[in-house]
N, C-alpha and C positions, 0 to 999 in steps of 0.2 A: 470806847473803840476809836481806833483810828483809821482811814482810809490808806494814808502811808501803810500801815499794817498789812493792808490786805493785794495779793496776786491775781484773780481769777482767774479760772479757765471753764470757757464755755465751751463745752462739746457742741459735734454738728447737728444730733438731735436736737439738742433745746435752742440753738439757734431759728430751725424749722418750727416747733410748736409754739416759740415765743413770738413768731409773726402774724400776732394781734394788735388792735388799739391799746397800748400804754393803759396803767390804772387811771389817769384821770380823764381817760377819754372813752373809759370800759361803759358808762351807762349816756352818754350822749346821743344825740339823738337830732333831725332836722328841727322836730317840734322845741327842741331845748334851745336852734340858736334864735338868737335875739336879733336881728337886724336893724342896724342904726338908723332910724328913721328918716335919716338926712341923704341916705346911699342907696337908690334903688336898688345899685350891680349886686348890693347883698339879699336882698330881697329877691332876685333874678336869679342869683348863684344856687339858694334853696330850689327854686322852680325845676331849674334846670335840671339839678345832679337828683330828682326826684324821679324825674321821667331817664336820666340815665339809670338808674338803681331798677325802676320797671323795665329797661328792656333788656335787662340782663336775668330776667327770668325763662323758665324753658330749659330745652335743650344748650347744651355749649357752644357756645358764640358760633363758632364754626359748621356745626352740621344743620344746626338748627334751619329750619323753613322758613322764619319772620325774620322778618328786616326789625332789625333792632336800634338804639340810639346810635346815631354816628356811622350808620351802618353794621355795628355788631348781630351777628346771626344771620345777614346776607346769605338767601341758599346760593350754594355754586354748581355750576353745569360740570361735569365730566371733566375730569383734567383742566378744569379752572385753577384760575390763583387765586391768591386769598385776597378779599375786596382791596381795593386802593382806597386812599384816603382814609382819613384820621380815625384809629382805632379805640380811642380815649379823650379823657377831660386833662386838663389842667390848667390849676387853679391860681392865680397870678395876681399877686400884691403884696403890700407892704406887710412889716410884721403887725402881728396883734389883731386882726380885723376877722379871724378867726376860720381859716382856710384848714388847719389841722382836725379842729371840730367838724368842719364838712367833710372830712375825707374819711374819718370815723366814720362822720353819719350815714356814709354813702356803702361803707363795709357792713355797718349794720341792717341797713337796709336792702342790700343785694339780697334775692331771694336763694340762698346758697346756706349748704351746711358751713361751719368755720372750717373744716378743714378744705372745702374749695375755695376759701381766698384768703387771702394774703395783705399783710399790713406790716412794712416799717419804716424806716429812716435809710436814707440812700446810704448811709455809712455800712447801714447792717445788710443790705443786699448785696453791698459790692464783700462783704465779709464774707456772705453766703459762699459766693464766687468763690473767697479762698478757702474756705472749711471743705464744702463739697467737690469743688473742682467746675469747671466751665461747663461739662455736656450732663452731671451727675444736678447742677441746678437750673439745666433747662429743662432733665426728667423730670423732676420734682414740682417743677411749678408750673409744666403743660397742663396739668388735668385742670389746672383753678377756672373760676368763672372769672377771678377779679383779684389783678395785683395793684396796691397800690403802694404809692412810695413817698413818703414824707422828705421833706426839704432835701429836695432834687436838686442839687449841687454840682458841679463839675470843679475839682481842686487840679485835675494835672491830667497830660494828654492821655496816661493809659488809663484811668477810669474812664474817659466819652470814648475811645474804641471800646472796652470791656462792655460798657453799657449798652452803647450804639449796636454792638453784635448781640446781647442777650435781648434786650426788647426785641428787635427783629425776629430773634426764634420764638418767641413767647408770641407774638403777633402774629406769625405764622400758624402756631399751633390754637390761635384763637381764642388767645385772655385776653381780658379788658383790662386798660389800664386807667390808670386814675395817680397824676399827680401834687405836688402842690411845691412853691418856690418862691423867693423875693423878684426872681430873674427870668423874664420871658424865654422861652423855649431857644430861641435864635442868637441868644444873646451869653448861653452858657458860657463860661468859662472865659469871658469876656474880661482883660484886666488882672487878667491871672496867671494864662499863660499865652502861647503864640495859637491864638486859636484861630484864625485864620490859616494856617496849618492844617487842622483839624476842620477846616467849613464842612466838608463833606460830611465826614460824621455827624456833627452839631446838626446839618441840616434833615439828614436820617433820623434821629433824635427830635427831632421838631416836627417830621411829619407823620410820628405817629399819634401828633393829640392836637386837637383844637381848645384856642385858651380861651380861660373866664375871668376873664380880668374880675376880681371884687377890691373897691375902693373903699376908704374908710383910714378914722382914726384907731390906733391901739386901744382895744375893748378892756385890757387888763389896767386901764390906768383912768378910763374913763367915770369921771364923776368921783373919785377917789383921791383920798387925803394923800400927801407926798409920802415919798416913802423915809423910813424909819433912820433916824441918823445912827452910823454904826457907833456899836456901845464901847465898852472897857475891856482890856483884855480879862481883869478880873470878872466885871460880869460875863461875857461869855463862857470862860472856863466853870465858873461858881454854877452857870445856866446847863454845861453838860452834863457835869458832876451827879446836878438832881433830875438829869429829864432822862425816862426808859430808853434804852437803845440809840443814842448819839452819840456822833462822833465828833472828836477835837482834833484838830489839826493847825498846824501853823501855814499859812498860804504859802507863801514860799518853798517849804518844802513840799507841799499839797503838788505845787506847779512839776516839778524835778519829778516828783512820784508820776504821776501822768504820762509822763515823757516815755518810762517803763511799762505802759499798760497800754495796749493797741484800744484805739476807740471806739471797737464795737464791745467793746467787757467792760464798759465806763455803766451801764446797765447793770452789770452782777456788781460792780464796785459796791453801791448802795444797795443792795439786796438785804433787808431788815432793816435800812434806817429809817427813822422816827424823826432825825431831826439833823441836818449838818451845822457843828460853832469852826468856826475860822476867825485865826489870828492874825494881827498884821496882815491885811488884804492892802497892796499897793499895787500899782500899773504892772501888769505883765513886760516881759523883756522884750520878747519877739512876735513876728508872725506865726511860727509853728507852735510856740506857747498859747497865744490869744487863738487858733482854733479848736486847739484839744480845750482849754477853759470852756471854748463857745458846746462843745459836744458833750462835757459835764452837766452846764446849765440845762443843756434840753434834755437830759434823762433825768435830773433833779425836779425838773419843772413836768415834767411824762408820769412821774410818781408819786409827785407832789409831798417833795421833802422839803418840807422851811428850814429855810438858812438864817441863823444867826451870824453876827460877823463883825469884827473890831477891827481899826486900820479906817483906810478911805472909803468912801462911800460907792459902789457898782457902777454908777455913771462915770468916776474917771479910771474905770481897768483900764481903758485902751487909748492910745494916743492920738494923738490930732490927725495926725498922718494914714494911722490905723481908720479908722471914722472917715477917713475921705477916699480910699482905697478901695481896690475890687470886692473886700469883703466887708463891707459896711454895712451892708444888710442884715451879715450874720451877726457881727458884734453886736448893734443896735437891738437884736431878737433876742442877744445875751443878754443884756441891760434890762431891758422889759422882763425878761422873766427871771432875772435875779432879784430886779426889785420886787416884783410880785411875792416870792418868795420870802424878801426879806419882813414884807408885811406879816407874814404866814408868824414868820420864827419872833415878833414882836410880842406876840401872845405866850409866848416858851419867857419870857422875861416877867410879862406882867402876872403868869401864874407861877410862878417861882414864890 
């Protein structure tokens, strides 16, 4: 198989019933994370989003009687508004220290059928937006108990109005939010574009969540052997050939293919793969190339497909400049969990 090969197209249904935890995040759980004994804030981040997930039991945040976490479920008098102050969490630190696993945990644990809450990747909400339309995906996601939104990113000023307006209605109508990001609430879009422009919005966007900072080193590399030097274009290719449902691609044109496939269908992209081999992996060209790669890696890594790979090694896709840049955080989140992966697809070699 090839990925070049394949178009998607996600309809507006399956974008709505696919806002759940990702398969590698489908059985997790608080009691599953591990907190590095060195970082209390993670130890503190479990505490907390435990007793948020309890108070979002009951009635819907809004009519409800009990004052809930953060103020969710505040009753309100007659012609009140809807409480002030922070309607949500979010979850704030570097990559790897395992904020996406909380934010699962925190969906699994909401006392809510799946269809009252909501779970995905800031790419795939602002997608929502365009599949449904602006007032058809504030119907749609009023009734929930709990929206949460995985790497909360701001790339250009009309996502923070888009966003900025849609949380506002959702908040009004009484979801909980829950997010997670490398970049404190105030500080979106910071480096990217003229977001001092945009403070207003950003600062609407900040005041609907109180943060939790969790501190720590990346879990995925902790206590773990380096990762896998990429192999031969022969072994690779020789490695597809014999492994069920994998696909062969040359990176370079992997990268150009992308370019053609909007980022929220980078998710049906891999729909049945078993395992990604790629040829010739060398630095990306640009910044709009190295973010679509970075939005590849974390649906690869959500489904946990091992990457085999010939060329250079993950740590240098991106350039010096790239790594010191407003999106460093992403890359770096690339990196980590390409390598992860690449240890995955090391075993696709030694059972061959």
């Amino acid at each position: 198989m090839s990925l070049c090969a394949r178009e998607p197209h996600v309809p507006a249904d399956r974008l709505v019933a696919e806002m759940v935890p990702p398969p590698r995040f489908d059985s997790v759980r608080f009691s599953t994370y591990l907190p590095d004994p060195n970082q209390p804030s993670q130890f503190e981040a479990v505490k907390v989003l435990e007793g948020f997930a309890g108070g979002l039991g009951g009635a819907h945040a809004v009519t409800g009687g009990k004052r809930g976490f953060f103020g969710f479920g505040k009753s309100r008098a007659k012609g009140a508004k809807t409480p002030a102050g922070p309607r949500g969490v979010y979850l704030d630190g570097g990559y790897g220290v395992g904020k996406t696993h909380l934010l699962a945990s925190l969906w699994h644990a909401t006392p809510a059928e799946p269809s009252l809450k909501a779970f995905g990747t800031f790419v795939e909400l602002t997608n929502l937006v365009g599949a449904l339309g602006f007032q058809q995906t504030v119907r749609t996601l009023s009734g929930h108990r709990l929206l949460c939104i995985d790497e909360f990113e701001l790339d250009d000023p009309g996502d923070t109005v888009l966003v900025s307006s849609l949380l506002a209605r959702l908040v009004e109508a009484g979801v909980a939010l829950a997010a997670t990001s490398n970049t404190l609430p105030g500080k979106l879009g910071e480096g990217r574009f003229a977001a001092v422009d945009f403070l207003r919005e950003i600062q609407g966007l900040s005041a609907h969540f109180r943060t939790l900072r969790i501190d720590g080193e990346d879990y995925r590399h902790r206590g773990l052997p380096e990762a896998p030097a990429p192999y031969s274009d022969e072994q690779v290719t020789k490695t597809a050939y014999a492994t069920a449902d994998a696909s062969l691609d040359d990176f370079p044109q992997l990268l150009e293919h992308l370019a053609r496939v909007h980022p929220s269908r980078y998710g049906a992209l891999t729909d049945g793969l078993k395992a990604v081999c790629l040829t010739d992996v060398r630095p990306v060209p640009d910044q709009s190339t190295a973010l679509r790669l970075v939005v590849l890696a974390d649906r690869l890594y959500d489904r946990e497909v091992p990457v085999l790979a010939s060329g250079l090694p993950f740590d240098q896709l991106f350039s010096e400049d790239m790594l010191r840049g407003g999106y460093r955080k992403k890359y770096f989140r690339a990196i980590s969990r390409l390598t992860a992966l690449a240890r995955d697809g090391k075993r696709l070699i030694e059972s061959d």
